[in-house]
N, C-alpha and C positions, 0 to 999 in steps of 0.2 A: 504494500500500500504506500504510495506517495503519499507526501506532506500533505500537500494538498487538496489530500482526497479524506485527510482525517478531518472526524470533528470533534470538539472540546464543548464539556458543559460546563457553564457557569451559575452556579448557584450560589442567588445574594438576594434579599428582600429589600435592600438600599438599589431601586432602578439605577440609580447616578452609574453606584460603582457597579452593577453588573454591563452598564453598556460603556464603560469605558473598561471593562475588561476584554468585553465581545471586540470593541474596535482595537485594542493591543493584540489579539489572533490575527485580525483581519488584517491589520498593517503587516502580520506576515506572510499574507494571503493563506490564512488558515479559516475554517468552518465553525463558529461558536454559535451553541443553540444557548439561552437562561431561561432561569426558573427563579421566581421569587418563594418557592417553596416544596415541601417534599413532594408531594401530590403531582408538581408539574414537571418537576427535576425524573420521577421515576416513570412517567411517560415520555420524557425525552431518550433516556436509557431504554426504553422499551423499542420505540421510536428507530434512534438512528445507532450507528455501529459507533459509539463513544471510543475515541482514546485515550482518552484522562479528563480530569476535573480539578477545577477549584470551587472550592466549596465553603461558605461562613457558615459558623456554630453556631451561632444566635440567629434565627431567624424570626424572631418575634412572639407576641403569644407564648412566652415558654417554648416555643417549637425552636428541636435543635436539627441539625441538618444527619440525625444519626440513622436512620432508615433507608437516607441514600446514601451516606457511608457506606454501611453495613451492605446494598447490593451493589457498590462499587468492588467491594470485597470480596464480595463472593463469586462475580465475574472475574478477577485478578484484573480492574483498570485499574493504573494508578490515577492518585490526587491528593491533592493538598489544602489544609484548610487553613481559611484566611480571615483572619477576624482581629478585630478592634478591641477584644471583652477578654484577653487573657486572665485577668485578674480573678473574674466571675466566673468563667467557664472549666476552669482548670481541674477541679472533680471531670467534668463531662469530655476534655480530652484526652483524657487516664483511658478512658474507653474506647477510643479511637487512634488507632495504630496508623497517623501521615506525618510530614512533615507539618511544620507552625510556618507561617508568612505573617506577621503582625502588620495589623494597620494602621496608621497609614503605610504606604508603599506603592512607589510606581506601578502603574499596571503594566507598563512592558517587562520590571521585575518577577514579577509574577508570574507573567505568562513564561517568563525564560526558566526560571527556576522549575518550573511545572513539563516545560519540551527537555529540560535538562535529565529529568526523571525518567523520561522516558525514552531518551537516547541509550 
């Protein structure tokens, strides 16, 4: 599979930062689908043939991003969770085996550290 034939999902309930993540893919002519939450995150996963993910733990409402963790994981794609809340979340990412990206951070950071995994 060429670069450019993979696609990446982003899951963030913050619109801003998940379309300035989709457009850091795109500026490397990569395919980003997002999801403001699990529900839409694991019909995207159903969806398209995912290469990896970035993913925030806090998605609102108490809801954490652990249900699409957990079937990122059990397909073997990698991803990496990105969030702002390390302080408050830190129980909740004891449970989930990725890398940490704190926010802020560029989002072409992001995305490279995320292609990096998966080189």
């Amino acid at each position: 599979m060429t670069a450019s034939m993979q696609t990446f999902l982003v899951l963030d309930d913050e619109p801003l930062i998940a379309m300035d993540l989709k457009y850091a893919f795109e500026d490397l002519d990569l395919h980003a689908v997002s999801a403001p939450d699990n529900e839409e995150a694991l019909a995207c996963i159903a969806k398209h043939d995912i290469s990896g993910a970035i993913l925030d733990v806090s998605l609102g409402g108490g809801e954490t991003c652990q249900p699409t963790a957990s079937e990122l994981a059990r397909r073997s794609i990698p991803f990496l969770l990105h969030t702002g809340d390390l302080d408050r979340v830190g129980e909740r990412l004891r449970d989930i085996e990725a890398p940490v990206v704190a926010k802020p951070r560029p989002s072409d950071d992001v995305v490279k550290q995320l292609l990096a995994m998966i080189e």
